[in-house]
C-alpha positions as CSV (number, residue, x, y, z in Angstrom):
1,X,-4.4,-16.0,-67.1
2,X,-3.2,-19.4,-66.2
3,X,-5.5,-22.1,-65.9
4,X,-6.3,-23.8,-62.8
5,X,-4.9,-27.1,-63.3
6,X,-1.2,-26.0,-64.7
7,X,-1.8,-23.4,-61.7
8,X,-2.5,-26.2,-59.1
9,X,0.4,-27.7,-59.9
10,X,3.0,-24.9,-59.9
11,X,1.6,-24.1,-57.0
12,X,2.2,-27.6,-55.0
13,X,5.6,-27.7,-56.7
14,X,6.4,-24.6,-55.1
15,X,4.9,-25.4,-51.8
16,X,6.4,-28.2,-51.3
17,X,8.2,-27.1,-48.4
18,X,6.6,-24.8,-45.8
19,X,8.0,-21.8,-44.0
20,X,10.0,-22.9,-41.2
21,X,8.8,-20.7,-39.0
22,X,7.6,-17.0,-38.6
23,X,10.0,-14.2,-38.0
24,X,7.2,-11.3,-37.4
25,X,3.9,-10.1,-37.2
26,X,3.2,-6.7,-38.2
27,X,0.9,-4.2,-37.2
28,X,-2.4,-3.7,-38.1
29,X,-3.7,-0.2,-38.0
30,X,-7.6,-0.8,-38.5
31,X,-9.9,-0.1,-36.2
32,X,-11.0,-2.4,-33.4
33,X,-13.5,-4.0,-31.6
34,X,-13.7,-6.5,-28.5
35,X,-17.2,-6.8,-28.7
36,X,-17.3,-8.6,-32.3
37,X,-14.6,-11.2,-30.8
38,X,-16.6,-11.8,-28.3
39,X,-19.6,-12.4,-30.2
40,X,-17.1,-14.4,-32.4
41,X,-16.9,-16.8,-29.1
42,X,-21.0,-17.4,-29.2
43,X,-20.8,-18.3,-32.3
44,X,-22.7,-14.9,-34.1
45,X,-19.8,-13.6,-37.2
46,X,-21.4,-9.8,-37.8
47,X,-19.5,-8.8,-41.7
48,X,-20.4,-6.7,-44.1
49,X,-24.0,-5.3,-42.7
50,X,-25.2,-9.1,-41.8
51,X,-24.8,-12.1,-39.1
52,X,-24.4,-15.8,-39.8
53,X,-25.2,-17.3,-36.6
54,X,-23.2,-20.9,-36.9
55,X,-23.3,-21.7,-33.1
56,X,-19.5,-23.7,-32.6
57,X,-19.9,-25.2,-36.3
58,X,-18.1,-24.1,-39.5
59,X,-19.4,-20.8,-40.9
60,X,-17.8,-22.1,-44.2
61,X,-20.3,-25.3,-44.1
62,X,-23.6,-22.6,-44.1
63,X,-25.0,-21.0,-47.1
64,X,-22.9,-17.3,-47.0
65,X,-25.6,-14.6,-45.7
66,X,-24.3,-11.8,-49.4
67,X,-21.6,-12.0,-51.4
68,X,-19.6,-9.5,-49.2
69,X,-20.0,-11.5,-46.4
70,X,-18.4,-14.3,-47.9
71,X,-15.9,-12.3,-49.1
72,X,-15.0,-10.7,-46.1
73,X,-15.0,-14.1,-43.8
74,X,-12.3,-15.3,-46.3
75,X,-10.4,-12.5,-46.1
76,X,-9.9,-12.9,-42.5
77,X,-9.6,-9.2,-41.7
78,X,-12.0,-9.5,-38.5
79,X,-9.0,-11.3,-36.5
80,X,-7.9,-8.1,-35.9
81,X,-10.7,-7.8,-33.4
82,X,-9.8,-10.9,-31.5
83,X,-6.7,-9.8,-31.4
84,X,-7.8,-6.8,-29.3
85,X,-9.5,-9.0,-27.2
86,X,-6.9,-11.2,-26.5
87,X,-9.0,-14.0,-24.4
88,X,-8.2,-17.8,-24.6
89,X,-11.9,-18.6,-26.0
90,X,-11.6,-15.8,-28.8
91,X,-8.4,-17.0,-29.7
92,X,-9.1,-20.8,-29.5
93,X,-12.4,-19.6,-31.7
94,X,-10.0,-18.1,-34.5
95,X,-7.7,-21.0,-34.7
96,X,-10.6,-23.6,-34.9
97,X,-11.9,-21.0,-37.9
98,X,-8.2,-20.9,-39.3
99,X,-8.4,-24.8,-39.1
100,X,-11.5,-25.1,-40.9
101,X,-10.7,-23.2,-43.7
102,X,-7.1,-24.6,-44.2
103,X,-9.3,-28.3,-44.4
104,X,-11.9,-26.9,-46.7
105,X,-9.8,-24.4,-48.8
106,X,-6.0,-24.9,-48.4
107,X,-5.6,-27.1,-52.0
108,X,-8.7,-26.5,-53.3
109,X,-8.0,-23.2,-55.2
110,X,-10.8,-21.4,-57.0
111,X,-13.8,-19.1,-56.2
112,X,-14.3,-16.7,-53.4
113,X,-12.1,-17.9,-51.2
114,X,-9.0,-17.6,-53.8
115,X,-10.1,-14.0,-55.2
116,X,-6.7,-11.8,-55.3
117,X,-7.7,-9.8,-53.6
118,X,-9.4,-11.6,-50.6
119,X,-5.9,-13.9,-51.1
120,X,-4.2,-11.2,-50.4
121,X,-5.9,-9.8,-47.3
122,X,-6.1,-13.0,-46.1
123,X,-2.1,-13.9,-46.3
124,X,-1.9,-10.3,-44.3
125,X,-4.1,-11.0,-41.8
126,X,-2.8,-14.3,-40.8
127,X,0.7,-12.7,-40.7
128,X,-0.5,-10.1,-38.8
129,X,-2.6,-11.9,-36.3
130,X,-0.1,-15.2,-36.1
131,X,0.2,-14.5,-32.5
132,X,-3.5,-15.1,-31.4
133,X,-4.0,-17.7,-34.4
134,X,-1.0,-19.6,-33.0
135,X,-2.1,-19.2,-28.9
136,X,-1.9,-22.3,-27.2
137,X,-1.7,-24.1,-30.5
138,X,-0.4,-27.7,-30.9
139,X,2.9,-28.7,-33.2
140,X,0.7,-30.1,-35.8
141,X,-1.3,-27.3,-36.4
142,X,1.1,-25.0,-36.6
143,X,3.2,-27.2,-39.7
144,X,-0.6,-27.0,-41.2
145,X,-0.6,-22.9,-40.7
146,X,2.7,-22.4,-42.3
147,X,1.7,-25.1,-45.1
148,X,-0.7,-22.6,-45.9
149,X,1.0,-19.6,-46.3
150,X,3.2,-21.1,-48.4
151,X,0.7,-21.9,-50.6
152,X,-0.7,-18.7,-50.5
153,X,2.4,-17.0,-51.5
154,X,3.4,-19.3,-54.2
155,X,-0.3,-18.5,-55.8
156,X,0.1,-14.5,-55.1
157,X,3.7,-15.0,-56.4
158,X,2.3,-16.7,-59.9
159,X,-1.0,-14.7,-60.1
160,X,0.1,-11.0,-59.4
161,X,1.1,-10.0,-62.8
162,X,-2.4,-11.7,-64.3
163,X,-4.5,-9.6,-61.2
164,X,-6.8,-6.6,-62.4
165,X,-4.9,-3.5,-62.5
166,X,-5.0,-1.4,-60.0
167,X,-5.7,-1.8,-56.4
168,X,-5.6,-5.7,-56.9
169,X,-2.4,-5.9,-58.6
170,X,-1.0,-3.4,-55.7
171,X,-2.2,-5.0,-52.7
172,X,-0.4,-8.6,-54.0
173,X,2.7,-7.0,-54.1
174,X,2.2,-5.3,-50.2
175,X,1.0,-8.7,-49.6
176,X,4.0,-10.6,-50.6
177,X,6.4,-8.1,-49.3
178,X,4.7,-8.4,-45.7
179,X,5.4,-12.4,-46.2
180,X,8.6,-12.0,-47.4
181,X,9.6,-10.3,-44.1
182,X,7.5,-12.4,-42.0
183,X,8.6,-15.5,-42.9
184,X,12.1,-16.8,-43.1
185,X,14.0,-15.3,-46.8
186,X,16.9,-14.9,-48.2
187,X,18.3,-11.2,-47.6
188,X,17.8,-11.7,-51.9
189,X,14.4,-12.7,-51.5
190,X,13.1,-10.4,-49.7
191,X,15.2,-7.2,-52.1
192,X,13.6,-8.7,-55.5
193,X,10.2,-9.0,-53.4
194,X,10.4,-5.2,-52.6
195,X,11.4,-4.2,-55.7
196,X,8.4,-5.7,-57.4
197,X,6.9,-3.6,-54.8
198,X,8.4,-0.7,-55.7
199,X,7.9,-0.9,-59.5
200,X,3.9,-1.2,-59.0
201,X,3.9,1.7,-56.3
202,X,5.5,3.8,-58.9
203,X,3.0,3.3,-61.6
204,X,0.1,3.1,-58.8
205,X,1.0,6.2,-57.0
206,X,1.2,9.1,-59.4
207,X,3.2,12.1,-59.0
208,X,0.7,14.1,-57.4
209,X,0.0,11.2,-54.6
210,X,-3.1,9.8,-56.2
211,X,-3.9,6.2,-57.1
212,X,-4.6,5.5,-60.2
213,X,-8.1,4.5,-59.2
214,X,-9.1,7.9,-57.8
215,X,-11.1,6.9,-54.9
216,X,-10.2,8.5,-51.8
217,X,-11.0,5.4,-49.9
218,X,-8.2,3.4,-51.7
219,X,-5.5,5.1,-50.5
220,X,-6.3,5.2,-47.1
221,X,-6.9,1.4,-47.4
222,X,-3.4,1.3,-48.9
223,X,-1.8,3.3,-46.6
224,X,-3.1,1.1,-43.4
225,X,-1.1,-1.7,-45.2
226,X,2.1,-0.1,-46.4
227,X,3.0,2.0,-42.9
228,X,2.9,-1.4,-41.0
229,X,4.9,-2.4,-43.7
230,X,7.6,0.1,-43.7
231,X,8.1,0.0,-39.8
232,X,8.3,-3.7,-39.9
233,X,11.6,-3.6,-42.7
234,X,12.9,-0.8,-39.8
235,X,12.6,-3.1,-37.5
236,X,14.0,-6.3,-38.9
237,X,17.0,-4.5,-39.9
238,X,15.8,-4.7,-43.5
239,X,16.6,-2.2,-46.0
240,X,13.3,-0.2,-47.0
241,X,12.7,-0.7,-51.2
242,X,13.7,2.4,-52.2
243,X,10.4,3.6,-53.7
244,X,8.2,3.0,-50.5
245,X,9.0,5.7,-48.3
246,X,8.9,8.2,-51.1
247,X,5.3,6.7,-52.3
248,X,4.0,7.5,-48.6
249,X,5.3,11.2,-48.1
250,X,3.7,11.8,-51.8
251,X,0.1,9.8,-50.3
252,X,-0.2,12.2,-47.5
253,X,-1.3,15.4,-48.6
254,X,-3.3,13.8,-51.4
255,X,-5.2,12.3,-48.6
256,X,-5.4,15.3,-46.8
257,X,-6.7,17.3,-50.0
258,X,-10.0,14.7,-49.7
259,X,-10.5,15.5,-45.9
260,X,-13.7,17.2,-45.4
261,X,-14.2,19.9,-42.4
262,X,-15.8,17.1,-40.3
263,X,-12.8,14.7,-40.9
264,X,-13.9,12.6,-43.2
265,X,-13.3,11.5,-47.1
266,X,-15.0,12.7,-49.6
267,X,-16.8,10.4,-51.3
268,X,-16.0,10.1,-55.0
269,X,-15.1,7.1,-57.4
270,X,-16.4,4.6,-55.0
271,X,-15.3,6.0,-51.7
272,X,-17.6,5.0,-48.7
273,X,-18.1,5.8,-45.2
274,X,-14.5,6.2,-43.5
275,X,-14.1,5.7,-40.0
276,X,-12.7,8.4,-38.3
277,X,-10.3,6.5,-36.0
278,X,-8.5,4.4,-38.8
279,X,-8.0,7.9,-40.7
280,X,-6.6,9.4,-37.9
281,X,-4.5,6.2,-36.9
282,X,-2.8,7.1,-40.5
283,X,-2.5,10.7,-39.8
284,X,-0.7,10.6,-37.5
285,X,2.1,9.4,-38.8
286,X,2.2,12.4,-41.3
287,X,5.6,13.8,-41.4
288,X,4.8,15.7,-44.0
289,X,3.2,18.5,-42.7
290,X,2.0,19.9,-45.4
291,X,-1.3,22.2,-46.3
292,X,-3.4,20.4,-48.9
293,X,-2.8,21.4,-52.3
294,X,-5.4,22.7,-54.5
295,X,-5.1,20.8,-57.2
296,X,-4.6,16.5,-57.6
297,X,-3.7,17.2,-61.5
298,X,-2.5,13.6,-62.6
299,X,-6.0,11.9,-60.7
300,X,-7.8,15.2,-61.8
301,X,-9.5,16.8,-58.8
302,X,-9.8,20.8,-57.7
303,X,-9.9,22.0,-54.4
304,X,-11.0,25.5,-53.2
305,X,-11.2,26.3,-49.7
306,X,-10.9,29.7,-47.5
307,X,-11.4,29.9,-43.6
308,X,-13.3,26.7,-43.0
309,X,-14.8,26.4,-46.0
310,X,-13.9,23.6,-48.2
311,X,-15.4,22.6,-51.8
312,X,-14.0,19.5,-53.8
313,X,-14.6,19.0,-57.5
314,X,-14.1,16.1,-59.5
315,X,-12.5,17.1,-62.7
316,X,-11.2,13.5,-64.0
317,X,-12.0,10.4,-65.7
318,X,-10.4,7.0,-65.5
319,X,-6.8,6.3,-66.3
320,X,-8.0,3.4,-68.4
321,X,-10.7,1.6,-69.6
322,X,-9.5,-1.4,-67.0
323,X,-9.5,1.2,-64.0
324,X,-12.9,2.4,-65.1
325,X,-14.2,-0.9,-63.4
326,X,-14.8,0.7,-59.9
327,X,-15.4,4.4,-61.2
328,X,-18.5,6.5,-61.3
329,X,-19.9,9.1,-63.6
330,X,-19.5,11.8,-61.1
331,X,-17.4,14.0,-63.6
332,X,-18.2,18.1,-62.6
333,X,-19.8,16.8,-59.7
334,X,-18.5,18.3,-55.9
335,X,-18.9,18.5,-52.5
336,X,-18.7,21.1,-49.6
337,X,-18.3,21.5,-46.0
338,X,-18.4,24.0,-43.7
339,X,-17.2,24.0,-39.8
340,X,-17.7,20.3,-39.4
341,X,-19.9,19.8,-41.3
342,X,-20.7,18.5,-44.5
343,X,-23.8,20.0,-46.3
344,X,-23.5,19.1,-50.2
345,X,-22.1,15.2,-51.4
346,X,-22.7,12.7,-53.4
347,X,-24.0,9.7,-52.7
348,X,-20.8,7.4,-52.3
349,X,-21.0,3.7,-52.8
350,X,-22.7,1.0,-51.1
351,X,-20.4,-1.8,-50.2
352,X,-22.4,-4.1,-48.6
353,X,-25.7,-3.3,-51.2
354,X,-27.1,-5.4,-53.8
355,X,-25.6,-4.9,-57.5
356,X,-28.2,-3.0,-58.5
357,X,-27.8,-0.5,-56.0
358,X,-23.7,-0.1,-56.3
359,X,-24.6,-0.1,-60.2
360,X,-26.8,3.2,-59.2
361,X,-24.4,4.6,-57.0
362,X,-22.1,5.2,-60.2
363,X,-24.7,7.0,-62.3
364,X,-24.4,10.6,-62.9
365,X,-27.7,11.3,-61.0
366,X,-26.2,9.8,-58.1
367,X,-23.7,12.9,-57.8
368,X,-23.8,16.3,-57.6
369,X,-23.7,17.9,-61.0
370,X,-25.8,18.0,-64.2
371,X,-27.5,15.4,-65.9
372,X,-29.1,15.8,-69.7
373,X,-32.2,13.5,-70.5
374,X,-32.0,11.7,-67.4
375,X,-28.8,9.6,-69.0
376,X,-25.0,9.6,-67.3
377,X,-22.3,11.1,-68.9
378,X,-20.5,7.9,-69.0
379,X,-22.1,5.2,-70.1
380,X,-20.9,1.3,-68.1
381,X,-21.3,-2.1,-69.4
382,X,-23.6,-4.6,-68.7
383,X,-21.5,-7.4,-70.7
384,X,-20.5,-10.4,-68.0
385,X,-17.2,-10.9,-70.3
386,X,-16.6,-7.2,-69.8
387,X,-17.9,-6.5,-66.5
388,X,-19.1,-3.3,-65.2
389,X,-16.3,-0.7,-67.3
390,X,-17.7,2.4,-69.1
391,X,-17.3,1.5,-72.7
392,X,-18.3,5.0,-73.6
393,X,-18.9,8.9,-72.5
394,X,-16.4,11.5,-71.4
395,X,-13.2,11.6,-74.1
396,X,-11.9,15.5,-72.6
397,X,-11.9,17.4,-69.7
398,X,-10.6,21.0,-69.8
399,X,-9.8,23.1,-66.7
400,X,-9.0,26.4,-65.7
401,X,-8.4,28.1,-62.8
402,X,-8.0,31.9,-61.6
403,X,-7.8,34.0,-59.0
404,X,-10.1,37.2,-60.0
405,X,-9.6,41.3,-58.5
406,X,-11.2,40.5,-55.3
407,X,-9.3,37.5,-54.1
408,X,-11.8,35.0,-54.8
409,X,-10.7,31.5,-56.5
410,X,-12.4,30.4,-59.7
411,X,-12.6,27.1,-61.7
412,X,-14.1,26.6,-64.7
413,X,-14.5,23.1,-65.9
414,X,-15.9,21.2,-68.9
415,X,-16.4,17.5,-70.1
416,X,-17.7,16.3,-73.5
417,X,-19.8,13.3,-72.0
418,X,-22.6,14.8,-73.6
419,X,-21.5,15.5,-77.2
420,X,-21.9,12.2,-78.4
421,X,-26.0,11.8,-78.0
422,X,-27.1,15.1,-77.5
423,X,-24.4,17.2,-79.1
424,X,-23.9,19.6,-75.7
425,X,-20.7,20.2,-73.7
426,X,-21.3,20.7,-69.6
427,X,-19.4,23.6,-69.0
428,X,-19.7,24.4,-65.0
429,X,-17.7,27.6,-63.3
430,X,-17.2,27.8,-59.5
431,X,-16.2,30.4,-57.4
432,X,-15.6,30.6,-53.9
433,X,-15.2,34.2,-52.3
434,X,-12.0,35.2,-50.2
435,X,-13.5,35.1,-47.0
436,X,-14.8,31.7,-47.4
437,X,-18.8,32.4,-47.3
438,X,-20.2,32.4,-50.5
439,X,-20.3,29.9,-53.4
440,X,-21.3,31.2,-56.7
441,X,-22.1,28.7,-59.6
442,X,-22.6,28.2,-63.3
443,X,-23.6,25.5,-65.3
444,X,-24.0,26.5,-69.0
445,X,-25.2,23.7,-72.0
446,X,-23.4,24.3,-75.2
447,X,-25.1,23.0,-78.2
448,X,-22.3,22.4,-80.6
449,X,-23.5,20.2,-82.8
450,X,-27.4,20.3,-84.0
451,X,-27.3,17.6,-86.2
452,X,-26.4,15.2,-83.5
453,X,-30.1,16.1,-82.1
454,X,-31.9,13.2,-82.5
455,X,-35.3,14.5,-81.9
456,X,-36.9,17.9,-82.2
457,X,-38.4,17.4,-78.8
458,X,-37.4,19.6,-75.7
459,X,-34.8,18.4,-73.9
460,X,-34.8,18.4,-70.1
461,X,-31.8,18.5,-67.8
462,X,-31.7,18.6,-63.7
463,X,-28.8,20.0,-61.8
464,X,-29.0,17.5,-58.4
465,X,-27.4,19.0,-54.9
466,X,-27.1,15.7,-53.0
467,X,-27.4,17.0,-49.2
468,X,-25.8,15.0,-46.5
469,X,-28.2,13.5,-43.9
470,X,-27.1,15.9,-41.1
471,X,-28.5,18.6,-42.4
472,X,-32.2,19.4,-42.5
473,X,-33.6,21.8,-45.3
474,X,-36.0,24.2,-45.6
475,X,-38.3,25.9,-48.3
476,X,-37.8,29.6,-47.9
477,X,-39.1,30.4,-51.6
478,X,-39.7,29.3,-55.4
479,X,-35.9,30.0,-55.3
480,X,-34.6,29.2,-51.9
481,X,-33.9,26.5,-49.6
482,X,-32.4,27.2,-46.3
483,X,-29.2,24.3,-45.0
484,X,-29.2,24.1,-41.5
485,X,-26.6,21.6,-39.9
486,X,-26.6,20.4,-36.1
487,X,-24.7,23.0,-34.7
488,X,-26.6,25.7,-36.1
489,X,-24.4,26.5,-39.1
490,X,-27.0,27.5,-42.1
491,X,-26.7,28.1,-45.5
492,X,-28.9,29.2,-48.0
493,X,-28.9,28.0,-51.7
494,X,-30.8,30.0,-54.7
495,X,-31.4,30.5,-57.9
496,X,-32.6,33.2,-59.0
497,X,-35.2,32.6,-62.1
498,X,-35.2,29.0,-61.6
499,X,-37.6,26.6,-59.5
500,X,-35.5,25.2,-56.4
501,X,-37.5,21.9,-55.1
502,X,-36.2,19.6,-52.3
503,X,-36.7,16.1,-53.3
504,X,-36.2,12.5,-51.5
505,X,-33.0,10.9,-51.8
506,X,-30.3,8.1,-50.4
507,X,-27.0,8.0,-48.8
508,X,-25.5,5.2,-50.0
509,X,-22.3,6.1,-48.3
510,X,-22.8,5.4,-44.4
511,X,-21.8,3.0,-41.5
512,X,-25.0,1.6,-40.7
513,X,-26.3,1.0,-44.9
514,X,-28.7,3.0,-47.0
515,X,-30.6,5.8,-45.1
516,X,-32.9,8.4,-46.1
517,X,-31.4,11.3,-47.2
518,X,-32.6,14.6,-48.9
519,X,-31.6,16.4,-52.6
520,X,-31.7,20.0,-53.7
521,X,-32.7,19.8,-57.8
522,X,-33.0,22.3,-60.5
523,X,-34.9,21.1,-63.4
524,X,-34.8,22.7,-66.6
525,X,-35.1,22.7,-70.4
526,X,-32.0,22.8,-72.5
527,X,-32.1,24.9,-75.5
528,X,-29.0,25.7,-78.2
529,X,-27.6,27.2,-75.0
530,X,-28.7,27.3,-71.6
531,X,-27.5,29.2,-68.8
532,X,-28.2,28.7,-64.9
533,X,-26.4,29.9,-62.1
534,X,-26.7,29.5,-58.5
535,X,-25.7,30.6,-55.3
536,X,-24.6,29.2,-51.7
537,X,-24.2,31.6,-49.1
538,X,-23.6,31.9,-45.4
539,X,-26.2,32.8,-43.5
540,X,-24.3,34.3,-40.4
């Protein structure tokens, strides 16, 4: 990485001389809100689950209410809501912010505000929102505003090969293709601009649509960038970089293949609450029209579904040990949704949560699947040089698939996360009938290794159904518990042999923060090989 001096001065060499003016401002597809601009006017900024109530003063002169927060009020996404409510105060309100932080922030690179990431979103925002930043603005401001986005472009244009693979390193390249439009280029520009583009959206965006992070939640954010992107080169009389409009169509139906039966994502690698709005704003410019397939092979995700029955099964693991940084241990776990509703998930990731709450969310307990001696199958690193990668667990994943005599779709799936400390492989077998209303399951222990034992004591292992707060459950036996959604839609799941408790649990996954949730668990003792299988069925 470059250091900050050298990088200060590249930087002001390059900046030297601003933008002369803008060209465009592109459209931003994320949902709305006139009611936060207008609390934005009384001086109350409402980010990331908190408020910092700063009266007319500088928010960026209090002490920052999390870490998100900060985050988010340098990233200057919220303008989007001022920009839907398009009054003089709200837009005099985000200038004075814009001013503020240009005074504080423009030279002084380093920290939060100069994060990537947040750089990035930021440089998009102001593009996008130039119209109500620039309202009624004076001549000097407006050289100070375009100052700054020349900064910022120089630092994305000299960071984004040093950036954290990834999302990061992807979003600096949308970022500095939406400037290179937006602001006054060179016809060359702007081509070597979207051809950088187009190299990282071919090594993001695999073959079978997925990005390389595989969280659900990713693309969607990527896509709310890149189709105001492609319309805008349209519009300009630009030619599109070859590789963008091909990286879309491929996007789609890998975003469709995570859509539950109520709409929303599923929530797996660090996917969160997804509002329904914003995923439909990118729908609907699906030209695709495709069915979801049932497989995401190059991310590593299965999908069965009949009738209105969908179940979705993690069968992955990181791409590398860099992309592991935002991934959980959620391998073999799955969720499944019937009508609209969802009844079985995990417990997605809480954005706006402590650390040691997001570090939870990754754990294997937090999903649905099996964990051995209350230990993940992937194990992540508390090193501060390191940062929070797995360093260890899950080498292989094998999968199969079949359709059996009766119609009915079967995986079977297994992962060596285990074989390290205990010596066991998870081996777990799903089947979803033809007509869509029963789920049978299997998860079978293989001891293949005895030595690696490392005490004679009996092992214990719990199978966890995470069940989404919706639904309300019900003890019909020792082996039965009764899923009964909102609308009436019920399901029952049993074991037959085995204990079936309901236990307390979180949602880490929705709109409002943490919530009290409920979880379906199987506990049991794991021998040379052990056997349990389950059952979901319709109650009609």
């Amino acid at each position: 990485m470059i250091g900050v001096a050298p990088l200060r001065l590249k930087i002001s060499k390059l900046a030297d001389r601003a933008p002369s003016g803008l060209v465009a401002a592109p459209t931003d597809l994320r949902a709305v809100d006139p009611y936060i601009a207008q609390e934005l006017v009384h001086g109350r900024i409402a980010l990331a689950g908190r408020i910092l109530e700063c009266g007319r003063g500088s928010p960026f002169s209090l002490e920052m209410p999390s870490a998100a927060f900060e985050e988010r009020l340098h990233a200057f996404s919220w303008l989007r809501h001022v920009r839907a409510s398009k009054s003089d105060e709200a837009c005099t309100r985000a200038r004075i912010l814009v001013s503020d932080w240009i005074a504080l922030y423009g030279r002084k690179i380093g920290g939060t505000a100069w994060a990537p990431e947040t750089t990035a979103q930021r440089l998009i925002a102001w593009l996008s929102h130039s119209p109500i930043i620039l309202q009624n603005a004076d001549a000097g401001f407006y050289r100070r505003f375009l100052k700054s986005l020349g900064v910022q472009v120089a630092y994305l244009s000299l960071i984004g090969k040093y950036a954290a693979d990834g999302e990061t390193r992807l979003k600096i390249r949308i970022a500095l293709a939406v400037a290179s439009i937006s602001l006054p280029n060179r016809p060359t520009r702007i081509a070597r601009v979207g051809m950088k583009l187009d190299r990282e959206l071919e090594r993001q965006i695999l073959p079978d649509g997925g990005h390389v992070s595989r969280n659900p939640r990713v693309m969607l954010e990527l896509l709310l960038d890149l189709l105001p992107l492609r319309q805008s080169y349209i519009n300009l009389g630009h030619d599109v970089p070859p590789g963008l409009v091909p990286a879309i169509d491929r996007m789609f139906p890998a975003i469709r293949f995570f859509r539950h039966q109520d709409g929303d994502l599923a929530l797996f690698n660090g996917s969160t609450a997804t509002l329904a709005n914003e995923l439909a704003s990118v729908l609907r410019y699906d030209e695709t029209s495709g069915r979801p397939s049932r497989a995401l092979s190059d991310i590593g995700y299965q999908r069965l579904s009949s009738d209105d029955t969908v179940v979705i099964v993690d069968t992955g693991m990181p791409q590398s040990m860099e992309l592991s940084r935002g991934a959980h241990c959620g391998c073999l776990s799955f969720e499944f949704s019937s009508v609209r509703n969802r009844f079985i998930v995990n417990s997605g990731f809480p954005s706006y949560a402590a650390a040691d709450f997001k570090r939870a969310s990754r754990s294997t307990a937090a999903h649905s699947t099996v964990t051995i001696g209350d230990t993940s199958s992937s194990r992540l690193s508390r090193s501060r040089l390191l940062g929070p990668i797995m360093v260890a667990g899950i080498g292989e994943v094998e999968v199969k698939r079949e359709t059996d005599q009766k119609g009915a779709d079967v995986l079977i799936a297994a992962h060596d996360g285990y074989l390290k400390e205990f010596g066991y492989i998870h081996e777990r077998e799903l089947e979803l009938n033809a007509a869509g209303t029963k789920i049978k399951g299997r998860d079978l222990l293989r001891l293949t290794d005895k030595e690696s034992r490392k005490s004679s004591m009996p092992l214990e292992a719990v199978s966890r159904f995470h069940i989404h707060p919706s639904i309300e459950l019900f003890d019909e036996d020792e082996e039965t518990v009764l899923m009964r959604a909102g609308d009436g839609t019920s399901w029952t799941f049993s074991a037959p042999g085995q204990t079936v408790r309901i236990a307390d649990d979180v949602f880490m996954a929705d709109a409002s923060g943490i919530r009290p949730s409920q979880q379906i668990e199987i506990v049991f003792a794991v021998h040379d090989a052990t056997d349990i299988r389950w059952l979901i069925e319709r109650k009609l």
